[in-house]
N, C-alpha and C positions, 0 to 999 in steps of 0.2 A: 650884812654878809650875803652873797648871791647862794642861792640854794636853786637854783637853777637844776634840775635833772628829771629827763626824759621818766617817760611812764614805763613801769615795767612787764608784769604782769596782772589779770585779773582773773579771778576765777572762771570765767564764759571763757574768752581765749585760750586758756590751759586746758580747758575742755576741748573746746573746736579742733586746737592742734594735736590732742590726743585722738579724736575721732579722723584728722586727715590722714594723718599718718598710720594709723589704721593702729594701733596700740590700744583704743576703746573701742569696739564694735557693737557693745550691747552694756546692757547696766551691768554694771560689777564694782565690787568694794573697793576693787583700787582703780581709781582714776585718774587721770591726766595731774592735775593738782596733786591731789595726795601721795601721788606715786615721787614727784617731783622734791614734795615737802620730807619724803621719806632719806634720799637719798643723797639730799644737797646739804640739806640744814639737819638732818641726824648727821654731824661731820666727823663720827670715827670714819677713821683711816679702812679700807679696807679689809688691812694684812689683821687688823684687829677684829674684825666683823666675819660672824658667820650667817648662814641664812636663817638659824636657830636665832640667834643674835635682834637680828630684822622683825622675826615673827612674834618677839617678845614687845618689840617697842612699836607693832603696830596694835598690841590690844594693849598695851599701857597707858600708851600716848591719843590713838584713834580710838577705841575698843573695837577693833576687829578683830576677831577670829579666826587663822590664817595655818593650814600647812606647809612646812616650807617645802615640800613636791609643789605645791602650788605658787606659791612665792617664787620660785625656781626657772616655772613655766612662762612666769612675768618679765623675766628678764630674756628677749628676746630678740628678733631684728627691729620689727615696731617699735617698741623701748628703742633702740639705737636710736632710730630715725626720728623718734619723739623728744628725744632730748637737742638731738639737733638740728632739729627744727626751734626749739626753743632756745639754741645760741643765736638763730639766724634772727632771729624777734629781738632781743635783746642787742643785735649790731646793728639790725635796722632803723632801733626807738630811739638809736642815739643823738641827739639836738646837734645839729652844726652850730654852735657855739661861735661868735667871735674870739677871738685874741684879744685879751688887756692887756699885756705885757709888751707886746711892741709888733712890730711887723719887720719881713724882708719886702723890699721891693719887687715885686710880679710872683711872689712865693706866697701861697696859701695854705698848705700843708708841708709838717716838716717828720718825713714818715722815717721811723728806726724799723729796722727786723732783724728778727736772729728767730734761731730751734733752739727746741732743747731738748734731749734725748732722753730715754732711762729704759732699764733692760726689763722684759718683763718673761712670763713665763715659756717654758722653751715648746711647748708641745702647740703652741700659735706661730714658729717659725713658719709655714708657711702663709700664712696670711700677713704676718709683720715681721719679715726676714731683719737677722743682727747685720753686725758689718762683716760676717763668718770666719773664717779662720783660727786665731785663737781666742777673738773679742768673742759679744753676747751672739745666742742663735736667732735669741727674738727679741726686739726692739723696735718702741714706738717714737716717732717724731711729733710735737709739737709746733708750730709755724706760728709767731706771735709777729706782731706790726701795731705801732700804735702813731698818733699824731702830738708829735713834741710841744706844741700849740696849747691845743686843749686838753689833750688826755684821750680823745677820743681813738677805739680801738678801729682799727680799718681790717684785722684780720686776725682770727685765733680759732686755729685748724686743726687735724688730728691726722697723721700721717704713718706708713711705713718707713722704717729706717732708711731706707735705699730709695725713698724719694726724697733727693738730693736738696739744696737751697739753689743750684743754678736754675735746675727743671723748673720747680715751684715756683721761680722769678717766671719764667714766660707762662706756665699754667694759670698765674692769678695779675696777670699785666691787667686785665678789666677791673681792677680794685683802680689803681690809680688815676690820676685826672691831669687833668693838664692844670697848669700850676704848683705840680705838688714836685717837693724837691726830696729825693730817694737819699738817704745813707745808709752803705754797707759797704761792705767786704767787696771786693770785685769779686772774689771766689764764691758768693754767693749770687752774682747775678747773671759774669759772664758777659761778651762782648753783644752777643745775639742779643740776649737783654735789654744793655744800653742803647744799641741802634734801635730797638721800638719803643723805647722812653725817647729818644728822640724825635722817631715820627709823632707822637702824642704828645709833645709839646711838654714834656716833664724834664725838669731837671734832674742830677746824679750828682753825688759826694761821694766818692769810693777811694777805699784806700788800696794803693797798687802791690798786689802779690810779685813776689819775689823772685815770679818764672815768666813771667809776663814780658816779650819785646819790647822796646822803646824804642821810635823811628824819628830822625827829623831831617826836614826837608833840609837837600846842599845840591842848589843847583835844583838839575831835574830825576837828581836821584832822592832818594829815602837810605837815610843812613842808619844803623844802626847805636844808640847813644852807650857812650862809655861812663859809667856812674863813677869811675873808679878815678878821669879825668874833671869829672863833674865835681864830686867831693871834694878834691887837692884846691881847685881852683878856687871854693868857695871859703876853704878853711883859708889861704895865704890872701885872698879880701875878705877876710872876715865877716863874710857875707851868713848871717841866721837864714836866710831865707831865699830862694828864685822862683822862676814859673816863666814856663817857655811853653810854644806851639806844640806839640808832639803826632805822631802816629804810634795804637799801642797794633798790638796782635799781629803773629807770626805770619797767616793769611790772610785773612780779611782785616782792612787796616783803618782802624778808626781815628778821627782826625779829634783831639781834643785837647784842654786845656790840664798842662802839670804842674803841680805845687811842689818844691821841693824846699824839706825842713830840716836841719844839720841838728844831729842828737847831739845829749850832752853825755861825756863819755862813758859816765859810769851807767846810763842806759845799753851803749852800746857794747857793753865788757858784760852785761845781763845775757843780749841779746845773743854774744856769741859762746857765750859760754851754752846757753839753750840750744842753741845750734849744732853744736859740737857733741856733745853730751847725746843727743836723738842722732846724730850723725852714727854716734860711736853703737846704739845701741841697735841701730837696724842695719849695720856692718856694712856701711858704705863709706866713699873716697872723702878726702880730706876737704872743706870748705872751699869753693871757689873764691878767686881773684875779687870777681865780679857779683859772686853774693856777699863779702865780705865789704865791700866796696858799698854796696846796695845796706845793708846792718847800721855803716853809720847815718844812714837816712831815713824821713820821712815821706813816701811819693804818697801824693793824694792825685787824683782826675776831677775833674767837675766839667760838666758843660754850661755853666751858668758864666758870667759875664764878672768883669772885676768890678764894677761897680754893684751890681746885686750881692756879688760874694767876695770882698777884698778877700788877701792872701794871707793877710794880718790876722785872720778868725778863722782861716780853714783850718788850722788844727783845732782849736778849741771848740768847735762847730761838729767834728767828726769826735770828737773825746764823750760828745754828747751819745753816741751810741752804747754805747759801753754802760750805761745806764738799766738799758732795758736784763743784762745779766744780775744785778740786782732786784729787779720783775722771778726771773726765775731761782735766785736762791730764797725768795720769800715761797714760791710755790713748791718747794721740796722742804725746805726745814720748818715752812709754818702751815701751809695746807695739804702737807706730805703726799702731792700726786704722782711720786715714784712709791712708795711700800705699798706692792701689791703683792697678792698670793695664786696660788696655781687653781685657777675658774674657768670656768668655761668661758668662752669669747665675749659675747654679749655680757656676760654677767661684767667682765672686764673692763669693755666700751662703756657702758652704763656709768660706770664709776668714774672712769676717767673724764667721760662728759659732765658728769657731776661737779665734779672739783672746778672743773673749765667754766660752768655756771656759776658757781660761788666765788671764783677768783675776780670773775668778768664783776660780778655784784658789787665786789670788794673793792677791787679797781676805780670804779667812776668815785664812790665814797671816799677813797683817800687821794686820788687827785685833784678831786674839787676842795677838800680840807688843805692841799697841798698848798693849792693856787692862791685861794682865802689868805692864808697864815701869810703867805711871801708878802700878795698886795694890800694887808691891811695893816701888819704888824712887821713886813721883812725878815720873818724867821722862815728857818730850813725846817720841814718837815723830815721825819725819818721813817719813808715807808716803810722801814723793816716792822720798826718798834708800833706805828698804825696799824699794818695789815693787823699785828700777831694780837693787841689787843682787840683787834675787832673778829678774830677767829675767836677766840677764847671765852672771850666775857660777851661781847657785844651779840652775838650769833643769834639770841633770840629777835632783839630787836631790829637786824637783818629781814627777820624770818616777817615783823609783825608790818614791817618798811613795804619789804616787795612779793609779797606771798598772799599773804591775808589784807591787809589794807584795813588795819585797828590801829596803824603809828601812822601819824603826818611825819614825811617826810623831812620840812623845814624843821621839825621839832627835833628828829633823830639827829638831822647833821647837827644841828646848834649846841646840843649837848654834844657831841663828839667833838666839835670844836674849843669846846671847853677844855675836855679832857686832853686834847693833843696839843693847845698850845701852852700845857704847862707840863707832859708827859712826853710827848713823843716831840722834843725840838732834836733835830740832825747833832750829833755833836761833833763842829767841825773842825778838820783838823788842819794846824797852824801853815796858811802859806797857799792853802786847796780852795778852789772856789766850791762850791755848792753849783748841781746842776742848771739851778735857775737863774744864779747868779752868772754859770758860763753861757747860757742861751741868750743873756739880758746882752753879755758882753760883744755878742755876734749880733744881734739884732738891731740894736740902737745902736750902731760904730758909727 
């Protein structure tokens, strides 16, 4: 079994970045490490934790001696900037791994992104403003990206609500490389976006929003495409599928490649019934011709080539995104980094970095068990049912893995491999690929 995984932490390191960051300036009982060990791996939830709470399990656990005025005073900007400083260690250490499972053609990364929100206390609206009106006053953003490949994390960031995912696409355009092939939302990258994954030599899989222009050349004009004649025509040839030249966006008009995929109805009687229903509830007009028209389809874009990316796996290729929101229902209902309580700022930032440490920790561990189980034995892994036994039970062994350096490594995975491939197999349901199984189905076509 490959037990392959980057080094994490060492006690000198944990120091060093607690002295850069200026969190340790002189000897004191809580240090870089310990402070680290206090915060990550003690994994009550906040909304459960008080500073009383903390000061009992630092002379329990450590025997120090501690007031929580003092304790208090610890959790500061320093603390902020020392924890993530210690994410930034932690995305850096991580091994560029090859691929065993297959390859795309001139594609070396195959990057997902999504946020994830959650409301937190209102007296930080301004520092982490809500969506206002009747939503939350204050709310933080989450920005995760990882590589469908290996597992490897390319970005997981801590944001205000009202920095958007278009913005955040050009804010962090220096993550990506050329060769790496992007899937999102369009409404997450925006046209500005894709035109400089284009100069950088990156490909795009986005799926096209529903307000979004469609242009195609007639003549020396730019037409605009009618979906409504699009659809009729593909329904009476019976045509599943097309992909044509296109131009999207209203002014600035980007030249690329469209996938287009004909629903099966009873998705489409979903989709309009959702439509309808929010139509009706923010009291506006009756569904259009041409959104309606738009409902029984699938448009996808790519700038990749048919031979790199046939038409035959871009939907199955893009369903691969959708993945990573089960990433975020394991960080709310098993590492609970939404139940937070009314703290002061830093005390808040501290915490939610924390969790963001232990998830990142969590993460390589069950991707690599993931990857193991498929290619040595072809079972589905079930991050939900991994992660939660490895918050639960496994947390010390965690702790003895990447903190203190008392567990070998190959020893912790191998035992967890034990455990997961007779506890935690996906239990898959009749007719549904498994994630790996739809990647393997894209890759090797």
């Amino acid at each position: 079994m490959d037990v392959a995984i980057a080094p994490f932490f060492t006690q000198q390191e944990l120091e060093e970045l607690a002295r850069k960051t200026g969190f340790v300036q002189r000897e004191s009982k809580i240090g870089g490490a310990l402070f680290l060990d206090l915060i990550v791996f003690n994994h009550e939830n906040l909304k459960e934790q008080s500073l009383n709470d903390l000061c009992i399990t630092l002379k329990d656990k450590f025997d120090i001696p501690i007031r929580k005025q003092s304790l208090d005073e610890r959790f500061n900007e320093t603390a902020v900037l020392f924890l993530k400083a210690a994410i930034e260690h932690l995305l850096n250490s991580q091994l560029d791994t090859e691929s065993y499972l297959g390859d795309l053609e001139g594609i070396k990364r195959i990057l997902i992104k999504d946020s994830v929100c959650f409301q937190i206390p209102e007296q930080l609206k301004d520092v982490y403003p809500g969506s206002g009106g009747s939503g939350s006053k204050a709310s933080v953003r989450i920005q995760f990206e990882y590589d469908l490949f290996v597992g490897k994390v390319n970005d997981l960031s801590l944001h205000a609500f009202n920095d958007q995912d278009a913005s955040n696409s050009i804010k962090t355009m220096d993550l990506l490389k050329s060769g790496d092939l992007v899937i999102r939302d369009l409404a997450y990258v925006g046209i500005p976006a894709l035109k400089e994954m284009i100069k950088r030599s990156v490909s795009y899989l986005c799926r096209l929003g529903t307000q979004v222009k469609v242009y195609q050349e007639q003549g020396d004009e730019l037409v605009e495409l009618c979906f409504n004649k699009i659809r009729r025509a593909m329904e009476q040839r019976g045509w599943d599928r097309m992909e044509m030249t296109v131009y999207i966006g209203k002014e600035e008009k980007l030249k690329t490649r469209l996938i287009i995929y004909r629903l099966p109805e009873n998705e489409v009687a979903e989709r309009l019934r959702k439509a309808r229903a929010n139509n009706k509830k923010k009291g506006r007009n009756a569904l259009s011709k041409e959104y309606i028209a738009r409902a029984y389809l699938n448009l996808f874009i790519t700038n990749t080539d048919k031979a790199t990316i046939p038409a035959e796996v871009v939907w199955n290729l893009y369903r691969l995104r959708w993945q990573i929101e089960l990433a975020f229902k394991i960080w709310k209902s098993i590492c609970d980094i939404e139940k937070v309580k009314k703290v002061k700022r830093h005390r808040l930032e501290c915490y939610i970095y924390a969790k963001l440490i232990l998830i990142l920790l969590g993460w390589r561990v069950v991707y690599k068990i993931a990857r193991n189980l498929f290619v040595l034995e072809r079972k589905a892994l079930s991050f939900y049912k991994s992660f939660k036994t490895l918050i639960s039970s496994k947390i010390d062994g965690l702790r003895e893995v990447f903190l203190t350096g008392t567990r070998r490594m190959d020893e912790f995975l191998r035992d967890f491999y034990q455990v997961s491939r007779i506890h935690h197999l996906l239990e898959k349901k009749k007719g549904k690929p498994t994630s790996l199984e739809l990647l393997l189905s894209c890759i090797n076509n």
